[in-house]
C-alpha positions as CSV (number, residue, x, y, z in Angstrom):
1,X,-8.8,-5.6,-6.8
2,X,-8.0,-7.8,-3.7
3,X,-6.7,-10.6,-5.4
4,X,-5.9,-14.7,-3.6
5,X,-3.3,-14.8,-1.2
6,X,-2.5,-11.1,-1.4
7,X,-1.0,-11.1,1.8
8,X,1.7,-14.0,1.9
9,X,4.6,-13.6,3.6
10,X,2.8,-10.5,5.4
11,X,2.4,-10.6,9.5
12,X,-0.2,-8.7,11.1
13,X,-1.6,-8.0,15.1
14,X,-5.2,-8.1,15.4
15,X,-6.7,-6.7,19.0
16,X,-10.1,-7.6,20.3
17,X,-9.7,-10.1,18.2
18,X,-12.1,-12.7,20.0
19,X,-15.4,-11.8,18.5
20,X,-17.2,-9.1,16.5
21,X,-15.2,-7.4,14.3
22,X,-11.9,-8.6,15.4
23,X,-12.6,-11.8,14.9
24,X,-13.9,-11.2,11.3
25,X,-11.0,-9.7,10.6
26,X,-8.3,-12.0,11.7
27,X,-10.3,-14.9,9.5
28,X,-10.7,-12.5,6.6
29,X,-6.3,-11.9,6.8
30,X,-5.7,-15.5,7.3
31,X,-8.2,-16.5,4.0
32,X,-5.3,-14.4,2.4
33,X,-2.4,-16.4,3.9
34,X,-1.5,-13.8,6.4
35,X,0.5,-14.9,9.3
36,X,-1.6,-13.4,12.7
37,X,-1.0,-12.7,16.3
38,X,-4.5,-12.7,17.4
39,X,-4.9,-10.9,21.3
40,X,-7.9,-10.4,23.4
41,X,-9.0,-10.1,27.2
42,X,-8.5,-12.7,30.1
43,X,-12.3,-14.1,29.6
44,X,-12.7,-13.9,25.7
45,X,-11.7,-17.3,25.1
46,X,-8.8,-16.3,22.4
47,X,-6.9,-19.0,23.7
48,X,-9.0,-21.8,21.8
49,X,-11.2,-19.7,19.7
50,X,-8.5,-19.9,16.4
51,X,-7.5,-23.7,17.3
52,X,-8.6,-24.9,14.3
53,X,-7.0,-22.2,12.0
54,X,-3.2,-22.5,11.0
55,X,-1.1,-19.4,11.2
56,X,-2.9,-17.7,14.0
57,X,-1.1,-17.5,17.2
58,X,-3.6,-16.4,19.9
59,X,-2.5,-14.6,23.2
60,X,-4.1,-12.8,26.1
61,X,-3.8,-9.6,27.0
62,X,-5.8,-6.7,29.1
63,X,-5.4,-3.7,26.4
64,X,-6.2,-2.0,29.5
65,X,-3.2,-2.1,31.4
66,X,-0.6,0.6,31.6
67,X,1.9,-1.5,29.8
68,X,-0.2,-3.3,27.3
69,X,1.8,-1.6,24.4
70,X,5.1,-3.3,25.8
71,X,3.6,-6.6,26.5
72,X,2.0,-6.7,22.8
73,X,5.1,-5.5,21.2
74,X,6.9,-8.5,23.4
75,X,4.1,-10.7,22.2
76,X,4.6,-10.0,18.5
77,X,8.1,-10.1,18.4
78,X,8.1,-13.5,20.0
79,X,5.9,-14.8,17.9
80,X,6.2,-12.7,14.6
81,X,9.7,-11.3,14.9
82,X,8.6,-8.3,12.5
83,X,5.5,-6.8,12.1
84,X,3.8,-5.6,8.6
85,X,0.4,-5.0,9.6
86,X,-1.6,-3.7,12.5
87,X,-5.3,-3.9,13.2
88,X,-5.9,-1.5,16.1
89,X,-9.8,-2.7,16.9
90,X,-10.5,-1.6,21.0
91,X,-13.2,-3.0,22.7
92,X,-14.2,0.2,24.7
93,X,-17.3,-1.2,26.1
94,X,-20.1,1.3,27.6
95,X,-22.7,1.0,30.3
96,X,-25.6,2.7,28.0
97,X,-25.7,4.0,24.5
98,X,-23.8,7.6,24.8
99,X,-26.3,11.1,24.0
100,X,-25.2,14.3,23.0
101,X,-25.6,15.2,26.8
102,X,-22.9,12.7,27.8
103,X,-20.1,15.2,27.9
104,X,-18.0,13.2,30.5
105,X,-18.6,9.7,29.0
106,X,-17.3,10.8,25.5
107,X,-14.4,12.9,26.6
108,X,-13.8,9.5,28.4
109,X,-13.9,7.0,26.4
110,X,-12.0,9.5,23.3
111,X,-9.2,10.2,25.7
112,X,-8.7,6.1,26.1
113,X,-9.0,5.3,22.5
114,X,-6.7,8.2,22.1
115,X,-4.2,6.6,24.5
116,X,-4.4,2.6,24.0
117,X,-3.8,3.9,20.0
118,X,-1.2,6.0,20.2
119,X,0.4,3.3,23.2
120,X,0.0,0.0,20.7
121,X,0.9,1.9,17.8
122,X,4.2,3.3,19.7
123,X,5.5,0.3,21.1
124,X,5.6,-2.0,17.9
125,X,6.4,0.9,15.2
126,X,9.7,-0.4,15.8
127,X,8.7,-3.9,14.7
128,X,7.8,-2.1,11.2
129,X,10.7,-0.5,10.5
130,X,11.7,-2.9,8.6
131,X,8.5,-3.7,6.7
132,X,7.6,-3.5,2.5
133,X,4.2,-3.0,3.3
134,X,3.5,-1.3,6.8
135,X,0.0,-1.3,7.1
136,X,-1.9,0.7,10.5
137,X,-5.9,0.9,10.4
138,X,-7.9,2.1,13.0
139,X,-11.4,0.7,14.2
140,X,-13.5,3.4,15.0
141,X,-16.4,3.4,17.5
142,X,-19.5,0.8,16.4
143,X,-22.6,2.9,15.9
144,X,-24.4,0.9,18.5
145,X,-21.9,3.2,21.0
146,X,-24.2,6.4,20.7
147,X,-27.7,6.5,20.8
148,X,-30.2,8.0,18.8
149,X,-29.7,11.2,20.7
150,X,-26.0,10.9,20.3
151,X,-25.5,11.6,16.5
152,X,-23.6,15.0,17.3
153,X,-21.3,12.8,19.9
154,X,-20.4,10.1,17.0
155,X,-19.7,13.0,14.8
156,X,-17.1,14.4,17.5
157,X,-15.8,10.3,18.0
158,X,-15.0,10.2,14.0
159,X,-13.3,13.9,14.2
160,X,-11.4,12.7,17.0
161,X,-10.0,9.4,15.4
162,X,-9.4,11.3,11.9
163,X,-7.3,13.9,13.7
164,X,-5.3,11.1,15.7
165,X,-5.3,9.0,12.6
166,X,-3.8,12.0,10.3
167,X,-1.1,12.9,12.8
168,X,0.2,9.1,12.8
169,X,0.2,9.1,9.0
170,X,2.5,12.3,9.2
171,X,4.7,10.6,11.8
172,X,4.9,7.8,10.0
173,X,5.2,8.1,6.5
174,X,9.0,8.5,6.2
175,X,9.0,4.8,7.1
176,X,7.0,3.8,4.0
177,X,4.0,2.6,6.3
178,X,0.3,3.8,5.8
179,X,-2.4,4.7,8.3
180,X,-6.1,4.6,7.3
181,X,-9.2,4.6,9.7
182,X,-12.5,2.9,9.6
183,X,-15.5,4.5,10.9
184,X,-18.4,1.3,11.1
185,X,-21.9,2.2,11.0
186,X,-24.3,0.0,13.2
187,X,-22.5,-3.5,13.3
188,X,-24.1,-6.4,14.8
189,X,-21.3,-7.4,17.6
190,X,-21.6,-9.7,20.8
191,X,-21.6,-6.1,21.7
192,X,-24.0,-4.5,19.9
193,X,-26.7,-7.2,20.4
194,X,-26.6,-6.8,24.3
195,X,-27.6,-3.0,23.9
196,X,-29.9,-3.7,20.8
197,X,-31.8,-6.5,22.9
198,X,-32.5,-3.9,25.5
199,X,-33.4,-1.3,23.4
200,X,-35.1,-2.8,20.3
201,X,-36.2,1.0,19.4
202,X,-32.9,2.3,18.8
203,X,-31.7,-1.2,16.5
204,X,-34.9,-0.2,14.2
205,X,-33.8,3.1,14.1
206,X,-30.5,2.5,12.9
207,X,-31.7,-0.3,10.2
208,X,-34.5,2.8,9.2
209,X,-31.6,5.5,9.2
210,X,-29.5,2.9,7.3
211,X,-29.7,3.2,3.5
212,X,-29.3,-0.5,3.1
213,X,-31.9,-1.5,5.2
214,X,-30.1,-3.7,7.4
215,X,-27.7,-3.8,10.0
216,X,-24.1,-4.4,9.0
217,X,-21.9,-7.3,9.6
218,X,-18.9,-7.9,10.8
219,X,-17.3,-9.1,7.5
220,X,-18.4,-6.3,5.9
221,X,-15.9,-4.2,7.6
222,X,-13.1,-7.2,7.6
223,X,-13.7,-6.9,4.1
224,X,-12.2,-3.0,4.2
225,X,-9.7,-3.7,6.2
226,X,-8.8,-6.3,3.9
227,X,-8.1,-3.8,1.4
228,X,-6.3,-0.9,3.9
229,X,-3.8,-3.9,4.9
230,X,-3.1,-4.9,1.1
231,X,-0.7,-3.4,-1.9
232,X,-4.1,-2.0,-3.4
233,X,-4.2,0.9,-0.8
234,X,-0.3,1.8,-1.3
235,X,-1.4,5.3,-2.1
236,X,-3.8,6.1,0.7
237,X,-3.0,7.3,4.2
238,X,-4.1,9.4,6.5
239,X,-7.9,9.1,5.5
240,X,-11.2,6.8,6.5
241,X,-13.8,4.9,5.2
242,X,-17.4,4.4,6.0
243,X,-19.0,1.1,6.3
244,X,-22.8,2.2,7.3
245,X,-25.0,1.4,4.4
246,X,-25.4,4.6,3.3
247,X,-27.9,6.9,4.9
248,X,-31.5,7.1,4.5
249,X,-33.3,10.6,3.0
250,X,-34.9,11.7,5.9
């Protein structure tokens, strides 16, 4: 059990950490006296949005560019020196909700989830080397990504992040650190509410699919990757978790 201050001592890197899950997160580590380098895009506001919270150093930073590993490895280091934990949560934003016919809009959007991981993860592994509890969890794609046609697609997204997120445990386990995923279900993000607001069909059918009844929250999936950054999870890498509710008989 996740017990008070489990994370003392313990410095983490939180990206897209401005709103939406990211932001739920980086409260939810701090609540456990984490230490956090908190990093999001040029218009997210991340420079004042933590002011009030000690122990969160806030930075910008376009995940996007071709040398966003380097300049968040440079960040952390400056601010953190060492590194125990990693929250690798990517904003990949799309125009419409992606369908099974989206062939090119899911092999694109994979391939750059694919890439900004393996990039961020690459550059500040060395940062870890050095750390008791080396901690890596993936954010998977919200729910809100695919639409209702798209169920065969978000299959395909969570085989794509379990085989990258497998690999990474393997290449990282010598060093003592742990690699877990999470796969959300339908989250209510800034994010999600701009494509639920246009298409009020598809949030009801996610809160029908759902076996909950509701759509999820953001703390509900800081609250798992609470436990994938703690001591509790020593013995699991390499693996993910659902946070959906539970499905719905059909």
């Amino acid at each position: 059990m996740v017990s008070a201050s489990c994370l003392f001592g313990l410095k983490a890197v939180v990206t897209g950490a401005a709103s939406g899950i990211g932001e739920a997160v980086v409260r939810t580590l701090v609540k456990q006296d984490a230490e956090v380098l908190a990093v999001d895009s040029l218009n997210s506001n991340i420079e004042t949005h933590f002011h009030a919270l000690r122990r969160v150093h806030s930075a910008v930073l376009d995940i996007n560019s071709a040398d966003s590993g380097v300049q968040l490895a440079e960040l952390a280091s400056a601010e953190l020196g060492l590194v125990d934990i990693i929250i690798c949560n990517l904003n990949l934003f799309v125009d419409k909700p992606i369908s099974d016919n989206d062939e090119d809009a899911l092999k694109n959007i994979l391939a750059r989830q694919k890439l900004l991981t393996e990039t961020i993860v690459g550059e500040i592994l060395p940062l870890m080397q050095n750390s008791p509890a080396g901690r890596i969890v993936i954010l998977g794609f919200n729910r809100s990504v695919f639409g209702q046609d798209g169920s065969e697609s978000y299959s395909k997204a969570e085989e794509a992040i379990a085989h990258l997120t497998r690999r990474l445990a393997a290449e990282t386990a010598s060093s003592g650190i742990n690699v877990n995923y999470i796969q959300p279900g339908a989250i209510m993000t800034p994010e999600s509410r701009r494509i639920f607001n246009n298409d009020k069909a598809l949030r009801d059918y996610y809160i029908k699919r759902c076996a909950a009844k509701r759509l999820g929250e953001p703390v509900d999936v800081a609250k798992v990757a609470l436990f994938l950054a703690t001591d509790d999870s020593v013995f699991v890498s390499g693996t993910g978790i659902l946070v959906d509710g539970g499905i719905a008989d059909s």
